[in-house]
C-alpha positions as CSV (number, residue, x, y, z in Angstrom):
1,X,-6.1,16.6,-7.9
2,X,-4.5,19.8,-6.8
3,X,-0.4,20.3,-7.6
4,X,0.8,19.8,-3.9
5,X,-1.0,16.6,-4.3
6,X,0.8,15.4,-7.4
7,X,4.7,16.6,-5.8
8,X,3.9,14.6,-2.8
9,X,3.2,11.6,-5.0
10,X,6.3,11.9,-7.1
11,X,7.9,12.2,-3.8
12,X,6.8,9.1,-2.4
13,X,7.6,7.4,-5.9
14,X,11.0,8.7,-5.3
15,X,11.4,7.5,-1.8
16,X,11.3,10.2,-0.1
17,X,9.0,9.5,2.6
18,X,9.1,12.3,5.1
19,X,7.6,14.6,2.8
20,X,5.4,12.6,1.6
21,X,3.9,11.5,4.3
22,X,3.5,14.9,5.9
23,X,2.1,15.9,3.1
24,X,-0.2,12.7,2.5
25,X,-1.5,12.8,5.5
26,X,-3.4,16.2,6.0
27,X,-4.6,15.4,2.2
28,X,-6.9,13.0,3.6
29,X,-4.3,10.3,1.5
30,X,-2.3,7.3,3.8
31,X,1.3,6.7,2.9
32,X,-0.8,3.1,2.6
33,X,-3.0,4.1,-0.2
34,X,-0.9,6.1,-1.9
35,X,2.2,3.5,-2.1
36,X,-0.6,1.0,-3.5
37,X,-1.8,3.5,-5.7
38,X,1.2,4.5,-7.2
39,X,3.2,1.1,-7.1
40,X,0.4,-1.7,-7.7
41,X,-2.8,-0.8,-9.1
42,X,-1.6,-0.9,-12.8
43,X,-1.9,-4.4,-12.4
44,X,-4.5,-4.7,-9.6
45,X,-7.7,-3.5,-9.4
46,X,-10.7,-4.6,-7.1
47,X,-11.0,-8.0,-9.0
48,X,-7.8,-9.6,-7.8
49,X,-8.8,-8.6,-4.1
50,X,-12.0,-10.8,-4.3
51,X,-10.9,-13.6,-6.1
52,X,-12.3,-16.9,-5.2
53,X,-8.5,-18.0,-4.4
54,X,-7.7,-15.2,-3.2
55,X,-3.9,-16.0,-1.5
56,X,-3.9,-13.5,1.4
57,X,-6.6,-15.6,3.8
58,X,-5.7,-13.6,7.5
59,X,-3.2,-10.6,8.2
60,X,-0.3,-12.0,8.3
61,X,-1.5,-14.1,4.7
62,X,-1.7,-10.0,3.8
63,X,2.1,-9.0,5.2
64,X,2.9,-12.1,3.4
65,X,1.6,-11.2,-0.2
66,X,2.3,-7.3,-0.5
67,X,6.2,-8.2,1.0
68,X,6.3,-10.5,-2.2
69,X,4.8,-8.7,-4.8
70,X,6.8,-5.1,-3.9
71,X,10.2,-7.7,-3.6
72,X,8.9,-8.8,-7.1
73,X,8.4,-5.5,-8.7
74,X,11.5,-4.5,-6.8
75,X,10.5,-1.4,-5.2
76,X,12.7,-2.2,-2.1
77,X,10.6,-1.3,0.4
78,X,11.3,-1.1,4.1
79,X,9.0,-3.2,6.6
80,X,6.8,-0.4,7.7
81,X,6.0,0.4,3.9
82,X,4.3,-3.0,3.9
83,X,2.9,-3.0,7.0
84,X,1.2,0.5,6.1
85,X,-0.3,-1.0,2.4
86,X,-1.4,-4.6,4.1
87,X,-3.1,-1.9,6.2
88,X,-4.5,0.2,3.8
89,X,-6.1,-3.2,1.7
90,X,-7.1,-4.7,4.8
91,X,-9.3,-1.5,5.7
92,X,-10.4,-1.3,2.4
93,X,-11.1,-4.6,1.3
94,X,-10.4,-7.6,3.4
95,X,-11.7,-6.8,7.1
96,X,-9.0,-9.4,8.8
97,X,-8.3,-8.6,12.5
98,X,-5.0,-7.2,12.6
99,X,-2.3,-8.5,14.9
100,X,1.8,-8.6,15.2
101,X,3.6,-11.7,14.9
């Protein structure tokens, strides 16, 4: 992990998205992932995501679930914050057509 790497997560886990996002981005890292992986994965990992009762059963099941687990940790993110890390999972892991409501 090279230093610019590292800045532009403590960035984002400051809240300062502009920069890291910029920054994210031509590191091959979403704003998606890197949210996920700085704010949820200490108490996610694959497992939870594959589940047999898994909660999050279509996209908007997956908007549903990370909006209540940031509120829960209270990390006070805005809408497009979710949007990007129900992105990110959904790419990664779950595969649901994605659609607005």
């Amino acid at each position: 992990m090279t230093k610019r790497m590292v800045c532009t997560m403590l960035l984002a886990g400051l809240g300062i998205p502009f920069i890291a996002s910029a920054q994210t981005e031509t590191a091959g890292i979403s704003r998606g992932e890197l949210l996920y992986t700085t704010h949820c994965i200490a108490c996610h990992n694959e497992k939870i995501h594959w589940r047999d009762r898994k909660v999050a059963r279509d996209w908007g099941g997956l908007i549903s679930e990370v909006r209540h687990w940031q509120q829960i940790s209270g990390l006070a993110w805005h809408e497009d914050d979710i949007v990007l890390v129900a992105h990110y999972l959904n790419i990664r892991l779950y595969h649901y057509p994605e659609h607005v409501k």
